[in-house]
C-alpha positions as CSV (number, residue, x, y, z in Angstrom):
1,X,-20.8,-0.7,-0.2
2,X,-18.0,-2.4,-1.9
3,X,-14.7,-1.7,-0.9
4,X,-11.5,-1.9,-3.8
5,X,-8.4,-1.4,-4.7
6,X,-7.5,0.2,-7.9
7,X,-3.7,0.3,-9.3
8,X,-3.2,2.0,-12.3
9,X,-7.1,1.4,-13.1
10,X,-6.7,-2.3,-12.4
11,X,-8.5,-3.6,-9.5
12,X,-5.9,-5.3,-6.6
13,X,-7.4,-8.9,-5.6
14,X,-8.4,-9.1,-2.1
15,X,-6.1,-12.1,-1.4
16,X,-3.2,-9.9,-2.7
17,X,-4.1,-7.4,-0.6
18,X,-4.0,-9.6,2.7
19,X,-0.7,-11.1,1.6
20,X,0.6,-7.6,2.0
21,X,-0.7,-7.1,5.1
22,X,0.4,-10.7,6.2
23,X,4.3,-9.8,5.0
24,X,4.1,-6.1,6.7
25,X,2.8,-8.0,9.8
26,X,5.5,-10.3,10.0
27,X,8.1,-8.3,8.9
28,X,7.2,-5.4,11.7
29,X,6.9,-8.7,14.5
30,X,10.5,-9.5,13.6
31,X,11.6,-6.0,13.7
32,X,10.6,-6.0,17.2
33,X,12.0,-9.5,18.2
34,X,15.4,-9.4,16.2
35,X,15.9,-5.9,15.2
36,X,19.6,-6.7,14.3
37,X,19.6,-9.8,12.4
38,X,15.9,-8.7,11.0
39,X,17.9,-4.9,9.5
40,X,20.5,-6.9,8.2
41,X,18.1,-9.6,6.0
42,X,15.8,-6.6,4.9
43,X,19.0,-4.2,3.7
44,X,20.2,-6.9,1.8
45,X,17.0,-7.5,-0.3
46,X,17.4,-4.1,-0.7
47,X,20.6,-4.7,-2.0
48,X,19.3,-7.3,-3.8
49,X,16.5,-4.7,-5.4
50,X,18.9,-1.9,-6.2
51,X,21.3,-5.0,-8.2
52,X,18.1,-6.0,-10.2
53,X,17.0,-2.5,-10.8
54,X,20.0,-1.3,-12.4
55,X,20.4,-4.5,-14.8
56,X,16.9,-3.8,-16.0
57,X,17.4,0.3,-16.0
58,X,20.4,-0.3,-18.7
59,X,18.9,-2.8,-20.4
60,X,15.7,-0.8,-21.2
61,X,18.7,1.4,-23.2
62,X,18.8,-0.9,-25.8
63,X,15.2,-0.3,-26.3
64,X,14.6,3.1,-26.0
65,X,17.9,5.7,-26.6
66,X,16.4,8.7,-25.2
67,X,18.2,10.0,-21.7
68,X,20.1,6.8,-22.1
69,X,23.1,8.6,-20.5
70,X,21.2,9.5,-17.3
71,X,19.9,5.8,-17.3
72,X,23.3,4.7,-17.8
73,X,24.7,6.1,-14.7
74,X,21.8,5.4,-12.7
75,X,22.1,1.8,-13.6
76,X,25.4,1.7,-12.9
77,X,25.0,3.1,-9.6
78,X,22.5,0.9,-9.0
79,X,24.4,-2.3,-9.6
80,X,27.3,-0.9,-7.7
81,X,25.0,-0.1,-4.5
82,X,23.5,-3.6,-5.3
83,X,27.1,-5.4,-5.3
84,X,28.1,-3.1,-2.2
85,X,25.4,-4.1,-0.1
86,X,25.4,-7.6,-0.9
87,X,28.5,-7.9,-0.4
88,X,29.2,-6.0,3.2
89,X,25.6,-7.0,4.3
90,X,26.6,-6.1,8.3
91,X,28.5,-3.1,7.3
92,X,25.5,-1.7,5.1
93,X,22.9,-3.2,7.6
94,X,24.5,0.3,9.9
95,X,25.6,2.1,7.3
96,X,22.6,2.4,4.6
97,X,20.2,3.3,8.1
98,X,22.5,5.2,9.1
99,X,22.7,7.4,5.8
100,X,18.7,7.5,5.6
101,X,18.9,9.1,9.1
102,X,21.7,11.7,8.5
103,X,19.7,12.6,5.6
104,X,16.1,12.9,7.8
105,X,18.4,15.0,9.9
106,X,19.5,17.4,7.4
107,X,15.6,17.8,6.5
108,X,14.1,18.1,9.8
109,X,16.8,21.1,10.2
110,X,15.6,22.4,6.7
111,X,12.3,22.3,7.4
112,X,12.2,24.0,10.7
113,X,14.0,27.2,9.3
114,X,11.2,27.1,6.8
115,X,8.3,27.1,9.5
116,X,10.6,30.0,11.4
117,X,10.5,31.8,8.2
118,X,7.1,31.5,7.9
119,X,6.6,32.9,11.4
120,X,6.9,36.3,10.2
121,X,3.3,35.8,8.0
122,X,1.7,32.9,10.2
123,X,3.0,33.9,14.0
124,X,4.4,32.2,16.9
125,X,2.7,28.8,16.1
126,X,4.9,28.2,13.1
127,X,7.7,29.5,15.0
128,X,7.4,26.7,18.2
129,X,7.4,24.3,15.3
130,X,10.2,25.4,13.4
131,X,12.2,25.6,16.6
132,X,11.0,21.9,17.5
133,X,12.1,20.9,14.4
134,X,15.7,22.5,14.7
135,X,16.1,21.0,17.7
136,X,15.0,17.2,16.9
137,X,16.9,17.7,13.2
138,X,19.6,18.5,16.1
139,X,19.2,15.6,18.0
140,X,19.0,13.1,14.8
141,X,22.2,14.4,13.7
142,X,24.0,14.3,16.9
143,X,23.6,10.8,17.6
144,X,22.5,8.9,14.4
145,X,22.9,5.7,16.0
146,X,19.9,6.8,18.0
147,X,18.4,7.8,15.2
148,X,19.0,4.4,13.5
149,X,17.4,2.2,16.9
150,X,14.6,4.8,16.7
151,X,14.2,3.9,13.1
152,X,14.0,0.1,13.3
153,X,11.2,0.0,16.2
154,X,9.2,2.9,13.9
155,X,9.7,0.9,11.3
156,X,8.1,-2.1,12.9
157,X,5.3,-0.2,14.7
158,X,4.4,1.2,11.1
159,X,4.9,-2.3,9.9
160,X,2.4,-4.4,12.3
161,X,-0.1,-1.5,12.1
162,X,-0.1,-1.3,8.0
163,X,-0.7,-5.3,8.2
164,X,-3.5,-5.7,10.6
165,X,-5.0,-2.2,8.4
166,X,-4.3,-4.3,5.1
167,X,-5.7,-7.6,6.3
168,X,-8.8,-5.9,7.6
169,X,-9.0,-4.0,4.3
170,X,-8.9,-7.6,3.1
171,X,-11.3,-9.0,4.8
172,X,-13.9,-6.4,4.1
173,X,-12.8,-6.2,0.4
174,X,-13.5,-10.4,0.3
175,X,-17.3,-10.1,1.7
């Protein structure tokens, strides 16, 4: 049985694949070993991203006009973010997590009186949920800072387990 990886109909090189795997690997190691200093490198590529996305989102204006207004802004906002992170890399290394979290907060809370809601059809299963949900949407948005250093080490579990998955996936995609 051969084993690929298809992106948009185009098959993914094995090698390319265990790169992946190699840079989530390392990334998630140094998430564990320097959270702080490894939060602060990986939000400023971010900021770093967000710059080079908005250039390229208001250039593709000039070739095609339609929603250019919405691309506008969002090209803008994109440079902006871009300039803001890069330039207040340890403020936005707390503050961008921290926003992520608030947000992860708000839907926890969200979802749980959803799964309340659905109670009434589904019955006390969906309820438990819901209120579990309340309560850690709670918890998140009562102490984000938690939320944050719960974030990073998630993160990096997520991060060491994706690479050893993609370099195995590699490995059995090269034989």
């Amino acid at each position: 049985m051969e084993i690929q990886r298809k992106a948009n109909g185009n098959i993914i090189p094995w090698w390319l694949v265990l790169l992946e795997g190699l840079a989530s690997l390392i990334i998630g190691i140094y998430l564990i070993a320097s959270p702080i200093a490894t939060t602060i490198i990986l939000v400023r590529l971010l900021g770093w991203y967000w710059l080079f996305l908005g250039i390229t989102t208001i250039a593709t204006i000039f070739m095609d006009k339609t929603n250019w207004i919405w691309r506008a802004i969002s090209g803008m906002l994109g440079i902006l973010a871009g300039l803001a992170v890069i330039g207040h890399p340890f403020l936005s290394a707390l503050l961008v997590p921290e926003i992520f979290v608030i947000i992860v907060g708000v839907l926890v809370v969200c979802f749980g009186f959803i799964r309340l809601f659905w109670a009434l059809k589904e019955g006390w299963g969906a309820a438990i949920m819901g209120a579990v949900n309340i309560l850690l949407g709670a918890l998140i948005l009562g102490n984000p800072l938690l939320g944050i250093i719960s974030l990073v080490y998630i993160a990096a579990i997520l991060g060491i387990a994706g690479g050893i998955a993609a370099i195995y996936m590699a490995i059995k995609m090269r034989k």
